[in-house]
NUVO-193089 format. One record per atom (N, C-alpha, C): residue in three letters; x, y, z. Coordinates in pm, whole numbers, plus 50000, padded with zeros to 5 digits. Atoms other than C-alpha are relative to their C-alpha. Layout:
// NUVO-193089
NODE    aa       u       v       w
NODE   ala       X       Y       Z
...
***
This chain:
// NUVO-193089
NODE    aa       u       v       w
NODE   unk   50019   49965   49860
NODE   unk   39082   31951   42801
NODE   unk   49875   50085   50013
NODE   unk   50111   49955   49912
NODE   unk   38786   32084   43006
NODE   unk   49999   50139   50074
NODE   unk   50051   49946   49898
NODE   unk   38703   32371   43187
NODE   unk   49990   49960   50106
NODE   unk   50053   50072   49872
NODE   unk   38717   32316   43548
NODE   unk   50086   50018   50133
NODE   unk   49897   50012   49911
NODE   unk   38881   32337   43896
NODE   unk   50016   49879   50111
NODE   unk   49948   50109   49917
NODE   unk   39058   32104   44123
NODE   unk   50065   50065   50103
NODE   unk   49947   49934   49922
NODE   unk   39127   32179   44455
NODE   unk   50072   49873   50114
NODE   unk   49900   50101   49937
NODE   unk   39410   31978   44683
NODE   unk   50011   50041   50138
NODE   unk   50019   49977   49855
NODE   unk   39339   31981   45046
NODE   unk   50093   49909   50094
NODE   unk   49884   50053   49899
NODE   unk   39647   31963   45325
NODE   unk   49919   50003   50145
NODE   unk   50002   50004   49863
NODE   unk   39561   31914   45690
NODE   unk   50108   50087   50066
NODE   unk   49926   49937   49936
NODE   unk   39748   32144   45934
NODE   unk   50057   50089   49902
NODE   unk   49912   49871   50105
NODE   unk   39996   32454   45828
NODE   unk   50140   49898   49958
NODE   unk   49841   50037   50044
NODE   unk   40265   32330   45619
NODE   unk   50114   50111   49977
NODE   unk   49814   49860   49993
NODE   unk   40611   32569   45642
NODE   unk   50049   49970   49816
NODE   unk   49903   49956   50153
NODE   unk   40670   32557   45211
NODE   unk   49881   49985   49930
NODE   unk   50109   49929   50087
NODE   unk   40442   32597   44941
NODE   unk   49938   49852   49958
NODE   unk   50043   50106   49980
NODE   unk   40183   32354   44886
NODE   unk   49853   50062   49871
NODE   unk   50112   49970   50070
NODE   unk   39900   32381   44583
NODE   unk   49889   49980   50015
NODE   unk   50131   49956   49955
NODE   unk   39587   32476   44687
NODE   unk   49840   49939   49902
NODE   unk   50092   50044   50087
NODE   unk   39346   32469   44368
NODE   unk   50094   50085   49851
NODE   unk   49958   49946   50101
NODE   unk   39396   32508   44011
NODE   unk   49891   50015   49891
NODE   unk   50161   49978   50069
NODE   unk   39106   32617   43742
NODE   unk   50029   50067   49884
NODE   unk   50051   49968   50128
NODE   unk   38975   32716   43421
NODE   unk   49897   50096   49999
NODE   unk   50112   49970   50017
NODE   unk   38702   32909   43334
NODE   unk   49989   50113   49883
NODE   unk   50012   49938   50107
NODE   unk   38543   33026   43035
NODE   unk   49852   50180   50009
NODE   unk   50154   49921   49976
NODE   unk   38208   33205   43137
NODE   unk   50020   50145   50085
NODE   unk   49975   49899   49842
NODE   unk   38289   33459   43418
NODE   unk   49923   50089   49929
NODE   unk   50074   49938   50065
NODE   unk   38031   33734   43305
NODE   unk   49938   50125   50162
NODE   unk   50043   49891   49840
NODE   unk   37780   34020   43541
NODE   unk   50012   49940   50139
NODE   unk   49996   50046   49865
NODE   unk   37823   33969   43924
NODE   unk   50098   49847   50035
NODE   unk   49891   50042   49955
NODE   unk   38145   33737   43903
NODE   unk   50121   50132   50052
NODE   unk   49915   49911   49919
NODE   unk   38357   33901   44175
NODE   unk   50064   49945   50134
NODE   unk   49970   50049   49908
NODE   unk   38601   33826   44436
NODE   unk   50055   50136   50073
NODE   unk   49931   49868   49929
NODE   unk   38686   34080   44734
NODE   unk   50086   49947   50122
NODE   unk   49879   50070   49930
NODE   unk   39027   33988   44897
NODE   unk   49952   49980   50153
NODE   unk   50039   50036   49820
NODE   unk   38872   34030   45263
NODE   unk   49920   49992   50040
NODE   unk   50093   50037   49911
NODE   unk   38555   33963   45233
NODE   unk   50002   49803   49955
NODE   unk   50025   50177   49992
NODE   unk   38629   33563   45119
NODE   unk   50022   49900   50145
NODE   unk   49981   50087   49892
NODE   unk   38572   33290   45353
NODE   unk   50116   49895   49978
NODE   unk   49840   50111   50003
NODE   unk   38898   33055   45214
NODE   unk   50096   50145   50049
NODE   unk   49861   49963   49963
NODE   unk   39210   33236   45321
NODE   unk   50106   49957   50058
NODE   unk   49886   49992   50024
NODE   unk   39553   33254   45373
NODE   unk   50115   49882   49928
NODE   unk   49941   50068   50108
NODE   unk   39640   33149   45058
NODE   unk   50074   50111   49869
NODE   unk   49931   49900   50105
NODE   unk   39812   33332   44690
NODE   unk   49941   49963   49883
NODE   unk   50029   50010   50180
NODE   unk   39668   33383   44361
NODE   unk   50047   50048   49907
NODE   unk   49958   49946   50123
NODE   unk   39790   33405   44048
NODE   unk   49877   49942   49899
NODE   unk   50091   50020   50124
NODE   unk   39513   33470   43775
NODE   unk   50066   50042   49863
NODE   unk   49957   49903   50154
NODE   unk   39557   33548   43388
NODE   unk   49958   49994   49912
NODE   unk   50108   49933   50133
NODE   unk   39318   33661   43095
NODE   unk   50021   49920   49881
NODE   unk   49991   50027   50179
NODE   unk   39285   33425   42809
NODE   unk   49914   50097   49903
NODE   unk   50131   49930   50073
NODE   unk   38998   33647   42673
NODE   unk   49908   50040   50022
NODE   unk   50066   49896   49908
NODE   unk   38751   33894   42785
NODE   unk   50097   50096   50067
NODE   unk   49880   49932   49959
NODE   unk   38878   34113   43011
NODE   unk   49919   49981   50141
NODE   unk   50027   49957   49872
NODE   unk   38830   34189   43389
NODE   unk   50028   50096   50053
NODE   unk   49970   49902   49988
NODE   unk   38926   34448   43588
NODE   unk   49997   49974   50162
NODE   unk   49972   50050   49898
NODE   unk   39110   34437   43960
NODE   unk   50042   50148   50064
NODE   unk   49971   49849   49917
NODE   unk   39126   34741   44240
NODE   unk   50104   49940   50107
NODE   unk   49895   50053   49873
NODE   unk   39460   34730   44429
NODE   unk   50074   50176   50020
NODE   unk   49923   49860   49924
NODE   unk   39615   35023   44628
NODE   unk   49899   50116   49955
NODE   unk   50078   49843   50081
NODE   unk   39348   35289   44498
NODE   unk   49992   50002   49875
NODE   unk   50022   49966   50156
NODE   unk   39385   35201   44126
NODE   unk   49911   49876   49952
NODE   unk   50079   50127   50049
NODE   unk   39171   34984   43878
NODE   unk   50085   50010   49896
NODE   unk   49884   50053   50185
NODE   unk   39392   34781   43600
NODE   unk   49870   49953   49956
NODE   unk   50084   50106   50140
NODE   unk   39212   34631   43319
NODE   unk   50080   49888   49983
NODE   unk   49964   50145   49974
NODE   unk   39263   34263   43304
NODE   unk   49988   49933   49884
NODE   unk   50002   50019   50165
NODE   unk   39274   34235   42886
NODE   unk   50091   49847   50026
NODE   unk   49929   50157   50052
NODE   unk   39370   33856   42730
NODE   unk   50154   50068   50018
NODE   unk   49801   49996   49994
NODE   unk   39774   33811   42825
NODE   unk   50025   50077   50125
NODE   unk   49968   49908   49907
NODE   unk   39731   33993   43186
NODE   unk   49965   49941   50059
NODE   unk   50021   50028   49904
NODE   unk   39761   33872   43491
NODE   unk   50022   50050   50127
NODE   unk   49997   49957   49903
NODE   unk   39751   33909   43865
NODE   unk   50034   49952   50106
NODE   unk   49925   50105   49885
NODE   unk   39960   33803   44204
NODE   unk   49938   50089   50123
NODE   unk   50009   49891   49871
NODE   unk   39773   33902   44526
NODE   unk   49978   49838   50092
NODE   unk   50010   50068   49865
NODE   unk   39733   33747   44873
NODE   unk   49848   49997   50058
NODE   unk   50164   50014   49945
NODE   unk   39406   33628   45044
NODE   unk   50036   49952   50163
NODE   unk   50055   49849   50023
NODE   unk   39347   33848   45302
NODE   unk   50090   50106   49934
NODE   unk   49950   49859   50049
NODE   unk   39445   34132   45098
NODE   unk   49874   50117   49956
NODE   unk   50099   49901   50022
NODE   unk   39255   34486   45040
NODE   unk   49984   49974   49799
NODE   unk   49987   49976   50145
NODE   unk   39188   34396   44626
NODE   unk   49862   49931   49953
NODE   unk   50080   50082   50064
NODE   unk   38897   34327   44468
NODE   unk   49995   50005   49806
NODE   unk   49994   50051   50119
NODE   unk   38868   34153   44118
NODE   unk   49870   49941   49907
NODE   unk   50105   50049   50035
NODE   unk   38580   34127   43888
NODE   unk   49954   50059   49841
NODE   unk   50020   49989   50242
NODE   unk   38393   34127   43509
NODE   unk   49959   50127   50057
NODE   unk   50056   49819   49990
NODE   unk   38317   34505   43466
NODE   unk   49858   49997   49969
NODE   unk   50147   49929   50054
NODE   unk   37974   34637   43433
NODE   unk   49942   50011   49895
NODE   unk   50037   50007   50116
NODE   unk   38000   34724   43097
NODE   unk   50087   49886   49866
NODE   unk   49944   50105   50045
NODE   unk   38186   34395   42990
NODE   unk   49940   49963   49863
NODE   unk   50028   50028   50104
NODE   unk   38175   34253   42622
NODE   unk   49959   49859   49965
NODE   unk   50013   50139   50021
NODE   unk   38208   33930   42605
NODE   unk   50049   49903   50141
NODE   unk   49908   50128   49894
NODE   unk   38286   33606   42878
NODE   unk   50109   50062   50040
NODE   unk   49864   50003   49915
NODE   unk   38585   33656   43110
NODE   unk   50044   49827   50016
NODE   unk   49944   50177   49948
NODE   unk   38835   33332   43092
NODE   unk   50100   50043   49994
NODE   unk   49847   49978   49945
NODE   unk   39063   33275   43280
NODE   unk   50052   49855   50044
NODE   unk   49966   50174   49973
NODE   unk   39295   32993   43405
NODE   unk   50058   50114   50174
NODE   unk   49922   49980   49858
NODE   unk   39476   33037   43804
NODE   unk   50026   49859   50095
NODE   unk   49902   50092   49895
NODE   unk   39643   32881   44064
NODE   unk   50008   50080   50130
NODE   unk   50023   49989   49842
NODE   unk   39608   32914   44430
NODE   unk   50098   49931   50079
NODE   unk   49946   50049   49954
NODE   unk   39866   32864   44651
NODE   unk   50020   50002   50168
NODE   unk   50025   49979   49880
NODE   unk   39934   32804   45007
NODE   unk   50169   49982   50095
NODE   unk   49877   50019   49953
NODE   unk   40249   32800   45262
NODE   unk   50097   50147   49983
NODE   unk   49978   49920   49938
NODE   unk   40507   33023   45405
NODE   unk   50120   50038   49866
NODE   unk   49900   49999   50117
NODE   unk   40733   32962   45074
NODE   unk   49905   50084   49888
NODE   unk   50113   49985   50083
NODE   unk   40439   33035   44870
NODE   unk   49973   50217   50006
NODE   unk   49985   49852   49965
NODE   unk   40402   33416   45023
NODE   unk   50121   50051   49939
NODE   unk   49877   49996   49987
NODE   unk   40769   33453   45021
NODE   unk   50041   50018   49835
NODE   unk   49986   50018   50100
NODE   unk   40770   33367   44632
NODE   unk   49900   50163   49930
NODE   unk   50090   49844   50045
NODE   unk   40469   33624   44555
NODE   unk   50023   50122   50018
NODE   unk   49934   49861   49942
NODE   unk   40607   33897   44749
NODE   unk   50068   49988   49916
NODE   unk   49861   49995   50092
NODE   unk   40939   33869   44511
NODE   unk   49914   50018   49908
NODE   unk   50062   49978   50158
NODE   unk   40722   33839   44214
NODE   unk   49955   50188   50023
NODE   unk   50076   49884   49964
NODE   unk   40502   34131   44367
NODE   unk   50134   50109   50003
NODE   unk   49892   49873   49977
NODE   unk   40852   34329   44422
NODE   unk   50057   50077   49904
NODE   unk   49853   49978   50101
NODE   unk   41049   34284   44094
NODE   unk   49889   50053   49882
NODE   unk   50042   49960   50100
NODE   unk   40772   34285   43876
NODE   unk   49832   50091   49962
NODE   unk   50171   49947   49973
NODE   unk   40419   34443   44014
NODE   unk   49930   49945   50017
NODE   unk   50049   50084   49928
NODE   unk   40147   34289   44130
NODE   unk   49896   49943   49845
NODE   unk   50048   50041   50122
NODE   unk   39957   34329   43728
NODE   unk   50114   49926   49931
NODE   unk   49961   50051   50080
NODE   unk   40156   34144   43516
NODE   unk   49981   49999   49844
NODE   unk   50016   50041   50151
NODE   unk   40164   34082   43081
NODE   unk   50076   49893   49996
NODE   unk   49999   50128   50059
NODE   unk   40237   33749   42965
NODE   unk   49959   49936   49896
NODE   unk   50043   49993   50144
NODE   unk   40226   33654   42633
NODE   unk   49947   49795   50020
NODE   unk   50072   50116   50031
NODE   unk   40017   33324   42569
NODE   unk   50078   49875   50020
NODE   unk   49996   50083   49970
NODE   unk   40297   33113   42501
NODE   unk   50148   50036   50057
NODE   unk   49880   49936   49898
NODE   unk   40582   33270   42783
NODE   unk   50000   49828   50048
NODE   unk   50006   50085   49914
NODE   unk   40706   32993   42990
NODE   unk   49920   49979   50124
NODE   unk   50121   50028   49916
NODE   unk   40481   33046   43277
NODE   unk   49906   49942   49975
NODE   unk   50103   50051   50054
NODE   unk   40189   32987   43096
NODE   unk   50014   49896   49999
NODE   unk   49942   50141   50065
NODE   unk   40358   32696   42924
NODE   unk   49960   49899   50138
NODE   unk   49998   50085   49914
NODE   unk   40402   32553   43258
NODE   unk   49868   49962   50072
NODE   unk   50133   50025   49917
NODE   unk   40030   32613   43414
NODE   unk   49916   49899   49922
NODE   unk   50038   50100   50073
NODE   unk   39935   32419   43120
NODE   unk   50051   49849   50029
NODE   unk   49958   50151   49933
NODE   unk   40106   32144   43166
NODE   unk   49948   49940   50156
NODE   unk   50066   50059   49883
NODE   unk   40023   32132   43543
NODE   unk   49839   49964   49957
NODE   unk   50165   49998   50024
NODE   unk   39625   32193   43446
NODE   unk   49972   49875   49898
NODE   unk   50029   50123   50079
NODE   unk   39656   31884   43196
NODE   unk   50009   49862   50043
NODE   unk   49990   50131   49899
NODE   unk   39838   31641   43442
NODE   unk   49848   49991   50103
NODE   unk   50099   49999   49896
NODE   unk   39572   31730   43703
NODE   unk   49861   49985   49926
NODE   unk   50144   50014   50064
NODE   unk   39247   31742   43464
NODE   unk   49996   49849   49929
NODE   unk   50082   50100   50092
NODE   unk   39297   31469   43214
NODE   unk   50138   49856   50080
NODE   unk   49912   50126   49965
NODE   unk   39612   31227   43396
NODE   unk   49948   49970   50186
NODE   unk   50028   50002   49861
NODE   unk   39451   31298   43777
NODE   unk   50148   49962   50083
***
């Protein structure tokens, strides 16, 4: 498999959760950065998570570090911005998933409730497991 994203475009608001885009990326390096309210896509949900490098994400007043096996569940618009640090070492890669719908919120919030909005996830957790599998149907079976 490839590096790469795929993004799945609905017409109108759909009322349950509906997948947005899903991606790869190995490179992310100086001046990759996303700031929850100043993007022009919105109202959608991301979940990102650190194969290697690291990143680093400002939510409520704090900055996490975004080390391989860490991930992140926020909302777009939300106050958070996410990006390679300044004094970064190597590439930022990451894989995510973008989601959209009123189920889709509804799901993140719960995640966001029970378990924080950073996350750890070990490589091969079932989550993972599963983004893989989606990211393989969609890259190499279309």
């Amino acid at each position: 498999m490839m590096p790469g994203t795929f993004a799945f475009r609905q017409a109108g608001k759909l009322p349950f959760m509906t997948l947005d885009t899903v991606g790869w990326t190995t490179d992310a390096g100086v001046g990759y950065g996303n700031d929850g309210l100043a993007r022009r896509d919105y109202g959608h949900v991301i979940f990102q998570y650190t194969l290697s490098g690291e990143g680093r994400i400002d939510l409520g007043g704090q900055t996490h570090a975004l080390p391989a096996g860490t991930g992140f569940f926020v909302r777009v618009p939300s106050a958070h911005r996410y990006y390679y640090p300044p004094d970064g070492q190597e590439p930022w890669a990451f894989v995510w998933l973008n989601a959209r719908g009123e189920d889709a919120v509804r799901l993140w919030d719960r995640i966001v409730e029970l378990r924080g909005p950073v996350v750890r996830l070990s490589a091969d957790s079932s989550p993972i497991a599963r983004f893989w599998e989606l990211y393989r149907a969609v890259s190499t079976e279309r």
